[in-house]
C-alpha positions in Angstrom: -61.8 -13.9 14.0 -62.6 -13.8 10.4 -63.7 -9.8 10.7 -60.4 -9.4 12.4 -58.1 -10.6 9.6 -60.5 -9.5 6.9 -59.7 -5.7 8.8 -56.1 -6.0 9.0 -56.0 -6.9 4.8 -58.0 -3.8 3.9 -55.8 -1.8 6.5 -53.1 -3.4 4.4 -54.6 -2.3 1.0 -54.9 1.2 2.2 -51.6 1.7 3.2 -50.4 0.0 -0.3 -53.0 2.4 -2.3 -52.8 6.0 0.1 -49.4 6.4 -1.5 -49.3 8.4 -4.6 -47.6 6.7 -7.5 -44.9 8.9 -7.5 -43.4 7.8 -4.1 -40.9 5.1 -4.5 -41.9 3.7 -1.1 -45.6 3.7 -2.1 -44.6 1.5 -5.5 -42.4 -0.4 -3.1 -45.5 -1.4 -1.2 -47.6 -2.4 -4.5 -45.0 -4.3 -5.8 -44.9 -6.2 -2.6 -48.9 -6.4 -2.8 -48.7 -7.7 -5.9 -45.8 -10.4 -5.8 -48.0 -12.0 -3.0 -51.1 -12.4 -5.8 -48.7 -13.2 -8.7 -49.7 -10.6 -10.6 -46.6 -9.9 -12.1 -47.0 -7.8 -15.0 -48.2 -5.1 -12.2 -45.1 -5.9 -10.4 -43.5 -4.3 -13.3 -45.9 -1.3 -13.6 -45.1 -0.5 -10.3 -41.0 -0.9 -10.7 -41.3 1.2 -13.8 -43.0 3.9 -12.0 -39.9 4.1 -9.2 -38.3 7.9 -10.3 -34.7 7.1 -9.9 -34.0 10.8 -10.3 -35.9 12.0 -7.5 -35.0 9.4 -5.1 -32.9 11.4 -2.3 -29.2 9.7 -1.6 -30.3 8.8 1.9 -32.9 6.7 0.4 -31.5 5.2 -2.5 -29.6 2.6 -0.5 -33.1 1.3 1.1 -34.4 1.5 -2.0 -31.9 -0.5 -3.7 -31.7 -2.8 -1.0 -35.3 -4.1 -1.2 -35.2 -4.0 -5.2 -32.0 -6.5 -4.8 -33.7 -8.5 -2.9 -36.5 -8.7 -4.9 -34.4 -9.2 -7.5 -32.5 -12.5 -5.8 -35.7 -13.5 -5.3 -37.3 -13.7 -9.0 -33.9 -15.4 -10.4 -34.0 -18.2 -8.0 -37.7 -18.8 -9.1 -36.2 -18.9 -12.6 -37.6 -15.7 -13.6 -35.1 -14.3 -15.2 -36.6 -11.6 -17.2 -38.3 -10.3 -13.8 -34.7 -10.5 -11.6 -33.4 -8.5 -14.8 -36.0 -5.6 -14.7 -35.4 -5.0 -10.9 -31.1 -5.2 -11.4 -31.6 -2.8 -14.0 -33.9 -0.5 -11.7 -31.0 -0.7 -9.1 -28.7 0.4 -11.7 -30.3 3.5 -12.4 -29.6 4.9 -8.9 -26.5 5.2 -8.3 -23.1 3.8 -10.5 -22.1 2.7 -6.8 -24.3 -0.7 -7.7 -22.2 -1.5 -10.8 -21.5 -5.1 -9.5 -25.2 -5.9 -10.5 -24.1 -6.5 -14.1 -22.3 -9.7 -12.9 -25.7 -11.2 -11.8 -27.2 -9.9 -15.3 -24.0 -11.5 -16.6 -25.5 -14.1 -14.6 -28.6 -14.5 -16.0 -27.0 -14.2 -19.5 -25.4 -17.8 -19.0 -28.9 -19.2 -17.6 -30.6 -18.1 -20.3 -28.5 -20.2 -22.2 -26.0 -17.6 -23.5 -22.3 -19.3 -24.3 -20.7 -15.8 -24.7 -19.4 -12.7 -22.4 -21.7 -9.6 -23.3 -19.1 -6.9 -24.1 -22.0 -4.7 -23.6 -22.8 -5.6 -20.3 -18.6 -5.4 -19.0 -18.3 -2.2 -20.9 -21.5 -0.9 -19.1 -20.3 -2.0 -16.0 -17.0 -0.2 -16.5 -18.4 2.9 -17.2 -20.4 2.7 -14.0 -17.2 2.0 -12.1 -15.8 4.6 -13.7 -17.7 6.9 -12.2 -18.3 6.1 -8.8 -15.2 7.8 -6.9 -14.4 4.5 -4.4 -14.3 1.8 -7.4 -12.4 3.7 -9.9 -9.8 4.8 -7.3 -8.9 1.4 -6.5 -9.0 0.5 -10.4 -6.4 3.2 -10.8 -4.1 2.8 -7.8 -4.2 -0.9 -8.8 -2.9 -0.2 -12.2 -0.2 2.5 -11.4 1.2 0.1 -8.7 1.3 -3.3 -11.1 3.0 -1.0 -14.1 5.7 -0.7 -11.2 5.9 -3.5 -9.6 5.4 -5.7 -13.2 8.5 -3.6 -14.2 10.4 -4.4 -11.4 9.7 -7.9 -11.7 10.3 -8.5 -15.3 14.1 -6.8 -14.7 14.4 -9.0 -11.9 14.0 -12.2 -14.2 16.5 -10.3 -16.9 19.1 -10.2 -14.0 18.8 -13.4 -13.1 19.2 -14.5 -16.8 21.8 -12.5 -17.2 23.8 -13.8 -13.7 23.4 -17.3 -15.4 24.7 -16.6 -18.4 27.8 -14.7 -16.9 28.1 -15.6 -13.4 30.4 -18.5 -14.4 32.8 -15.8 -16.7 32.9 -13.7 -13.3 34.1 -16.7 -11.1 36.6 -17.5 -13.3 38.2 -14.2 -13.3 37.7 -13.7 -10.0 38.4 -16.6 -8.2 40.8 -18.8 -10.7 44.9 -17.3 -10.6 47.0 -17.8 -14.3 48.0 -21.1 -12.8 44.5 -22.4 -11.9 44.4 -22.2 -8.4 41.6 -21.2 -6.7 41.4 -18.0 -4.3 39.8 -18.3 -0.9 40.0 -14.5 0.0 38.7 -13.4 -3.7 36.0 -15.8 -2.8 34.8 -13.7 0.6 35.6 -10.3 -1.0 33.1 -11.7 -4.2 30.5 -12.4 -1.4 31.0 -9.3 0.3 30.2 -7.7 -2.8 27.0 -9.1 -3.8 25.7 -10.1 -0.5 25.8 -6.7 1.4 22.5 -5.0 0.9 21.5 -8.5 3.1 23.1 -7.2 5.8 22.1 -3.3 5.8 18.8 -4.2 3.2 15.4 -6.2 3.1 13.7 -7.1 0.2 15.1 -8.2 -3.3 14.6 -4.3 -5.2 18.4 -3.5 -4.8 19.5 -6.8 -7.0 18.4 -6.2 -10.4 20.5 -3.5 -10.4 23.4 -4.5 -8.3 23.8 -7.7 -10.7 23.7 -6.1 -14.2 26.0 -3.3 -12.6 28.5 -6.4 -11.6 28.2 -8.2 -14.8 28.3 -5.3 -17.0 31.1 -5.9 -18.6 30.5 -9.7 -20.3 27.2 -7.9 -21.9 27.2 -7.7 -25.2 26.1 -4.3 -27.0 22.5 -5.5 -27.3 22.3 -6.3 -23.7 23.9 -3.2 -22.6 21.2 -1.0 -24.7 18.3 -3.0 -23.3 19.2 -2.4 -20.1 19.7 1.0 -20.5 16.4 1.2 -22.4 14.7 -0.7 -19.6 16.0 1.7 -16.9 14.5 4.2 -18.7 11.3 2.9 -18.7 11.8 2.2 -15.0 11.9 5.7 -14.5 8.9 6.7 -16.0 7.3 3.9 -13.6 8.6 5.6 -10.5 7.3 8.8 -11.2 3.8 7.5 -12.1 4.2 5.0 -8.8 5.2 8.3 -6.9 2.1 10.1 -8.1 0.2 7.1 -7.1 2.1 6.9 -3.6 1.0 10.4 -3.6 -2.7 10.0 -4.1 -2.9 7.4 -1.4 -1.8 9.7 1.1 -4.0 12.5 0.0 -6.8 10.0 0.1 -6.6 9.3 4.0 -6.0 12.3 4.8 -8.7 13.5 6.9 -9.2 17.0 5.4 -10.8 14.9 2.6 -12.3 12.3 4.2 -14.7 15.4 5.3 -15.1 16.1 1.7 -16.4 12.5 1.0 -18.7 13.2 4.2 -20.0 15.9 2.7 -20.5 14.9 -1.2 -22.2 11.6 0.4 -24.8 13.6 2.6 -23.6 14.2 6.1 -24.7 16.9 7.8 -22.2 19.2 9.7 -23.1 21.6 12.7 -23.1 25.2 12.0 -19.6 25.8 13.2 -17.7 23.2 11.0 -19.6 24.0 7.6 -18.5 27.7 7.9 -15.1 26.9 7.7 -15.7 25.3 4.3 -14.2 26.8 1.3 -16.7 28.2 -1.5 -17.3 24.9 -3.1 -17.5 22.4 -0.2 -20.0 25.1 1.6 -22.2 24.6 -1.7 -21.8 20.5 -1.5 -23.6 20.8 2.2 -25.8 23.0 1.0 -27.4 20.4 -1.3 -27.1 17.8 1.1 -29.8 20.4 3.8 -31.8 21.1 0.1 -32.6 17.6 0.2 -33.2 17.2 3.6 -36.0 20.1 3.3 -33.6 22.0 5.2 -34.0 25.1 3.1 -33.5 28.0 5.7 -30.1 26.4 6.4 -29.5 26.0 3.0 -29.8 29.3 1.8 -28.1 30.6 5.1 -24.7 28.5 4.0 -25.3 29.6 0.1 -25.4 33.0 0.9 -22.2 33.1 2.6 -20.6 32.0 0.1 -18.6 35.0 -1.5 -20.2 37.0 -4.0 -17.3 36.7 -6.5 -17.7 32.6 -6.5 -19.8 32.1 -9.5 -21.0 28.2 -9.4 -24.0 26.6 -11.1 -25.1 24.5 -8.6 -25.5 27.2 -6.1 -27.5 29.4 -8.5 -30.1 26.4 -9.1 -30.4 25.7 -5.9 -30.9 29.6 -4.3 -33.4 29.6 -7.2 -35.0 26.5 -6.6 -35.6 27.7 -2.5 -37.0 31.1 -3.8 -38.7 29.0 -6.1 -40.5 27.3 -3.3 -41.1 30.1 -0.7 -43.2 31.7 -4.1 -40.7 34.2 -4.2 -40.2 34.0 -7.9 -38.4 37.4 -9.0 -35.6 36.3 -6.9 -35.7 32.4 -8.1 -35.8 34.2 -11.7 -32.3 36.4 -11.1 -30.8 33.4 -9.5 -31.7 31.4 -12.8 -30.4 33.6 -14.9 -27.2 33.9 -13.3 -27.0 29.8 -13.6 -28.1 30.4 -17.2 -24.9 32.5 -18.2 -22.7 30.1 -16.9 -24.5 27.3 -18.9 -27.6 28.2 -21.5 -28.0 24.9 -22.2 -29.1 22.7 -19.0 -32.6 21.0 -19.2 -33.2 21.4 -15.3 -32.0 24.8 -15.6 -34.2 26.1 -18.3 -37.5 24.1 -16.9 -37.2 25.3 -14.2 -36.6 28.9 -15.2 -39.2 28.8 -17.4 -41.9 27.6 -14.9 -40.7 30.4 -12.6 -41.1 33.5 -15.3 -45.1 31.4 -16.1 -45.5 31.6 -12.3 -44.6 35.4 -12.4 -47.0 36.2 -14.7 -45.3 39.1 -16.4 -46.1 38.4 -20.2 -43.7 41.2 -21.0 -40.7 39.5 -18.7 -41.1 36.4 -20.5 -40.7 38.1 -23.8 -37.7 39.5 -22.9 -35.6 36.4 -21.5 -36.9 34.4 -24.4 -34.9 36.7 -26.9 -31.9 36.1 -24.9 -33.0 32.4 -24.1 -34.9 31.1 -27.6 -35.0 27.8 -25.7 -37.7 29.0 -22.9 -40.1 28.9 -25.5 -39.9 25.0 -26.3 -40.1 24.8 -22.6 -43.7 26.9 -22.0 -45.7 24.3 -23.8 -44.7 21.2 -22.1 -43.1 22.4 -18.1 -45.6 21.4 -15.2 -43.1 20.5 -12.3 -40.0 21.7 -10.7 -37.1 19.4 -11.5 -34.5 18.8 -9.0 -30.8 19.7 -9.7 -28.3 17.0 -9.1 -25.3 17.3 -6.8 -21.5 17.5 -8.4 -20.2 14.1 -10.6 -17.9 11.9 -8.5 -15.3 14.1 -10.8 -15.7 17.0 -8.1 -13.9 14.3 -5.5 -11.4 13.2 -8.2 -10.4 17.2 -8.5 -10.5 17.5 -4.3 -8.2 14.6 -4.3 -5.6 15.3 -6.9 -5.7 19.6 -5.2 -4.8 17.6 -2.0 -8.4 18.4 -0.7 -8.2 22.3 -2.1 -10.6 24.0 -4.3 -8.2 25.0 -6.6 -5.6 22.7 -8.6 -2.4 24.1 -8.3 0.3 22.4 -10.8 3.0 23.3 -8.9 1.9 21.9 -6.1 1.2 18.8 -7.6 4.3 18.5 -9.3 6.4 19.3 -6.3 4.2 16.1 -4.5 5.6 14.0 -7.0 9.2 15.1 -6.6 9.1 14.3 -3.0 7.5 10.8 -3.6 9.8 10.9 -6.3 13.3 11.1 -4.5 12.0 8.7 -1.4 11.4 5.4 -4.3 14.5 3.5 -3.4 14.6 2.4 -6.5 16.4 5.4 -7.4 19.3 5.0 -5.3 19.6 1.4 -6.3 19.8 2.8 -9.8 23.2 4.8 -8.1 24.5 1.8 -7.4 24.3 0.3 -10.2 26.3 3.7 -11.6 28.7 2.9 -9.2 29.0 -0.8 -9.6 29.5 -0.4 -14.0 32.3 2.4 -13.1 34.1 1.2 -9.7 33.7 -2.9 -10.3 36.8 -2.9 -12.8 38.9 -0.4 -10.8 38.4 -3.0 -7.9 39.1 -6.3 -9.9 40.7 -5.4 -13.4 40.6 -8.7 -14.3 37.0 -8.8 -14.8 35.9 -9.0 -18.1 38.9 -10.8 -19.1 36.9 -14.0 -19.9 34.1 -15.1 -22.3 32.3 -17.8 -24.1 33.2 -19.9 -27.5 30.8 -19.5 -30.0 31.0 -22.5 -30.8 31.3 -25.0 -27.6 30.1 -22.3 -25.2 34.2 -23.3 -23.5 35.5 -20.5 -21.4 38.4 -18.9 -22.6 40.4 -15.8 -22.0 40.3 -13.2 -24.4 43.6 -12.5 -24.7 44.1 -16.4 -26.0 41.2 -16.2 -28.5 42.2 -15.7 -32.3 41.8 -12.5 -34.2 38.6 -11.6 -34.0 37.1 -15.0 -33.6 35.7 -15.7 -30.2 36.9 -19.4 -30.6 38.4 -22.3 -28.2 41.7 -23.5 -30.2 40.0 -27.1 -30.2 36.8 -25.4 -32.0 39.1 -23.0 -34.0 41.6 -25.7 -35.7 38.5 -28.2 -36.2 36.0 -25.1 -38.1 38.6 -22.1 -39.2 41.2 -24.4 -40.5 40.0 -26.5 -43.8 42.0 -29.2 -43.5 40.4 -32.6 -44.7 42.1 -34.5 -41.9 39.7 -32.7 -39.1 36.9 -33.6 -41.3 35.4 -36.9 -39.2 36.6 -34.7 -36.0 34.6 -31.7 -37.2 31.3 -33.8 -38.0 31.3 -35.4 -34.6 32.2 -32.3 -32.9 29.2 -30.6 -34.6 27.0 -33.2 -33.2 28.3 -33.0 -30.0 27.2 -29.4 -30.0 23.9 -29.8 -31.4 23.7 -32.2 -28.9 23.9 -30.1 -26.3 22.5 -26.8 -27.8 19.1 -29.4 -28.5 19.2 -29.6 -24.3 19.5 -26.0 -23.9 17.2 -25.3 -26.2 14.5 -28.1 -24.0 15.4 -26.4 -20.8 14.2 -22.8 -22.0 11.4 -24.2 -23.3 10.5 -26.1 -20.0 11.1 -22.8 -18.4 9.2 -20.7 -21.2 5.9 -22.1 -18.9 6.8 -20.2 -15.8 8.4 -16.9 -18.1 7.2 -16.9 -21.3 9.3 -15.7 -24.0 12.3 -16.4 -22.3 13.7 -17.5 -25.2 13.8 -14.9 -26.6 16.5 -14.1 -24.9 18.8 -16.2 -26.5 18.0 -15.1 -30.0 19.3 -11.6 -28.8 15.6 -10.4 -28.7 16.1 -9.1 -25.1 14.1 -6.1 -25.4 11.1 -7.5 -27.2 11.4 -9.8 -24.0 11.0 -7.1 -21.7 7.9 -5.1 -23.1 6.1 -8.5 -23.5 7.0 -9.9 -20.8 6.0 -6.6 -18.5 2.7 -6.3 -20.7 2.1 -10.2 -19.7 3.0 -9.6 -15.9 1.1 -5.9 -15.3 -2.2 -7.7 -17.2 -1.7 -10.7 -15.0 -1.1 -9.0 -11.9 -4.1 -6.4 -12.3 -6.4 -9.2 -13.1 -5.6 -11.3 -9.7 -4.5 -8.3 -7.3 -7.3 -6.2 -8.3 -9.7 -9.3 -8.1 -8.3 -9.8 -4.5 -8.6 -6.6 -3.1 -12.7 -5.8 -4.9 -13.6 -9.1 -3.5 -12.2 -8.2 -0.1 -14.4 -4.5 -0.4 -17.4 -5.1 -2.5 -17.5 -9.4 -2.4 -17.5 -9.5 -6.2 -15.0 -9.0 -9.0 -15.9 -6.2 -11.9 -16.2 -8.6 -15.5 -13.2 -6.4 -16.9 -10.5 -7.8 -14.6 -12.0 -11.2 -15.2 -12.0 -10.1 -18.9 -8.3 -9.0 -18.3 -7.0 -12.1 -17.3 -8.5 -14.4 -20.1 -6.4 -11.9 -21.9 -3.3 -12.7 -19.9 -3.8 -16.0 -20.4 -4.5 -15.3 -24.0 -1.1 -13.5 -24.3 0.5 -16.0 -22.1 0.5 -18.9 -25.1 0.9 -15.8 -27.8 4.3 -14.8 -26.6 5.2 -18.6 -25.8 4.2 -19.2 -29.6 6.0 -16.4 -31.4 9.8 -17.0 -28.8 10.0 -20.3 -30.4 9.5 -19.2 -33.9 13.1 -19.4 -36.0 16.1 -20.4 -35.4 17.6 -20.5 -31.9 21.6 -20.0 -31.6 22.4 -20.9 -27.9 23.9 -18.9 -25.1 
């Protein structure tokens, strides 16, 4: 029994040592060896020897999978240094493991580390950034939160605005010269603001159907924010549109094939030679790498003659390369090499090529028009592989609406259409309407507004000169007459009085929309840009950690980052509305 198991160990250490220490699976093996005698600074040997650039795609998520583990492993021993080398490992294959930095983040805090490693978030960004699924999402997140936080934030103006005035509004409306109250003004009032209920859904359509109705009470500073702010809105549609846009041209199957193919998946003869140019050279790198090379080469060469692409030039030289055929791997390196003298892999691999030739006098003559070859003849000994297009190459398919070719009119003419089917911009019609048919309906809107002093409602036909005063608040502050004296101090506390509760109330509501008080100081438009700025950060930072934790079960440090900053900005703008003096509705 003891020959048996002392048979099956050596078998074991075989397998581990047949593998030549340039196969990731045969390090993969020793490292596992190793863990189970502790030897651990040989568990690192072995990790450092894994060549993340020559790991096919197919195999890096295996890979990566068993490193993770290993990983996991080593940080709930408490060996942190350990779990770090084999998350950093995983990072080096592919930017689609970019969520590893929150467990280094991790790490960071066990360690004993009170602070956020900018490092480590702007690392993990960058990663993101380049993998094609997580920066889409980081993108279509933002574009729809700058449009929604808009919407929002002129929502909350409106509905400051219908408090302020709604009360001016009713009283022309509904109260006659004699103070008697009409029933049928009351439905038609209704009627008016309450009909997108009946035909509508959703609260879009009120922002604009309010400020349109109550257009006349603003004052001038209102009137230009709003117009300022619509503006803006604008701008937000068409970048929204765009962004609509982008989500359609993302599931749209033509380029669901593209990410098929950038990603590794092998098509049958007959679907692969309907490719265009460019895609046809995307499969061909995914045969290349499965040792496919006949097929390969078949689909490179039918590519047409007049599509000039680096990648395909590497990788017909490369296949010559390895059939020995080296005059033809040379011409094909040379043609990659006027498109772009300067690649590494390019001019190794050339140069290895024109040493396998033989041909001093060949040599000499590319190295005059390529000094660079010459750096390269002391130190080349193996054929380096060439790497497939940057996630960018999916970014261009999707904004070409899957095309090889970007076409600006096309794009543009996307956008219109997404453009002109925002409701938004109807609603934005209506509001157009509203500010130019509103007083032709009811003339008598508009015909009342607010003391300055006692916030009273008066007519303005009753109020004196220019002075927007009651006559109780006109004879007791515009008239100096010692005999309102005592009348005039009480009445000034009465007001303080009640500007003091006004003044409480938008500060209580200040903690559900911050800088609302600004509002009152006739700041309205610094309102808006810090109260969208507020909203869009606090709204990426939760939506966007929603929808990553329902896709990758983590959330990337910057949107965490992102909303410490909201919160941040949150007390900031709180601090700065209630700076100076306030002067009431």
């Amino acid at each position: 029994m003891k020959n048996k198991w002392l048979f099956i160990f050596l078998l074991f250490l075989t397998a581990v040592f047949i593998f030549p220490d340039e196969n990731p699976w045969g390090n993969l093996k020793k490292i596992h060896f190793y863990d189970s005698v502790k030897k651990y600074d040989k568990v690192l040997e072995n990790l450092e020897r894994i060549d993340c650039e020559r790991i096919k795609r197919e195999e890096k998520a295996k890979i990566a999978l068993d490193l993770i583990k290993f990983g996991d492993y080593y940080f709930s021993e408490g060996k942190y240094e350990i779990a770090e080398a084999f998350y950093r490992k995983v990072l080096c294959l592919s930017p689609e493991y970019w969520y590893l930095y929150n467990k280094l983040e991790t790490i960071e805090r066990a360690k004993g580390s009170s602070f956020i490693s900018f490092k480590n978030v702007f690392r993990q960004l960058g990663l993101m950034l380049k993998d094609f699924k997580s920066s889409f999402l980081l993108f279509n997140g933002f574009f729809n939160m700058v449009f929604y936080a808009g919407l929002f934030v002129f929502f909350l103006f409106s509905i400051i605005l219908f408090i302020r005035y709604f009360k001016l509004a009713c009283n022309d409306l509904l109260i006659d010269t004699y103070g008697n109250f009409l029933m049928k003004k009351l439905v038609v009032t209704i009627l008016v603001l309450l009909w997108p209920l009946l035909v509508l859904s959703g609260w879009m359509i009120y922002p604009f159907l309010i400020t349109g109705f109550l257009w006349v009470y603003l004052n001038e500073n209102e009137k230009k924010s709003i117009s300022y702010f619509l503006i803006l809105l604008v701008v937000f549609i068409a970048l929204y549109g765009m962004n609509l846009m982008l989500e359609k041209s993302a599931s749209d199957e033509n380029f669901k094939t593209i990410q098929k193919v950038y990603k590794g998946h092998l098509f049958e003869r007959e679907d692969y030679q309907k490719f265009d140019n460019e895609l046809k050279v995307a499969q061909a790198f995914s045969y290349y790498e499965n040792k496919q090379y006949g097929a390969a080469l078949e689909i490179l060469l039918s590519t047409s003659e007049a599509y000039r692409n680096k990648l395909k030039y590497d990788l017909i030289g490369n296949i010559y390369y390895k059939s020995a055929d080296y005059n033809e791997s040379i011409n094909y390196y040379n043609e990659s090499l006027r498109l772009d003298d300067k690649d590494n892999i390019t001019l190794n691999n050339f140069t290895l090529s024109l040493l396998k030739n033989g041909d001093e006098s060949v040599f000499s003559s590319y190295a005059q028009r390529y000094p660079d070859i010459n750096n390269y003849k002391k130190t080349v000994s193996i054929l380096k592989e060439v790497k497939i297009y940057p996630a960018s190459f999916l970014w261009k398919r999707l904004l070409s609406f899957s095309s090889d070719h970007f076409r600006l009119g096309r794009f543009l003419r996307g956008m219109l259409i997404e453009f002109m089917k925002c409701p938004i911009i109807y609603y934005i019609m209506v509001f157009i309407i509203y500010i130019f048919g509103i007083k032709k309906f009811s003339p008598v809107l508009g015909g009342s507004t607010y003391c300055t002093k006692c916030s009273k409602i008066i007519k303005k036909a009753s109020i004196h000169k220019s002075y927007k005063l009651c006559d109780e608040c006109y004879q007791l502050f515009m008239i100096k007459d010692v005999i309102f004296l005592e009348a005039k101090i009480l009445k000034e506390k009465e007001l303080r009085k009640k500007f003091n509760k006004k003044y409480a109330i938008g500060l209580i509501f200040s903690f559900l929309i911050p800088g609302l008080t600004l509002n009152f100081k006739e700041r309205n438009r610094l309102f808006i840009l810090l109260s969208m700025l507020f909203y869009l950060l606090l709204g990426f930072s939760f939506i966007g950690a929603f929808i990553f934790t329902e896709i990758f079960l983590t959330v990337p440090m910057i949107l965490n980052l992102i909303g410490i900053l909201a919160f941040i900005f949150y007390f900031l703008i709180n601090l700065f509305s209630v700076l100076g003096g306030y002067d009431g509705f």
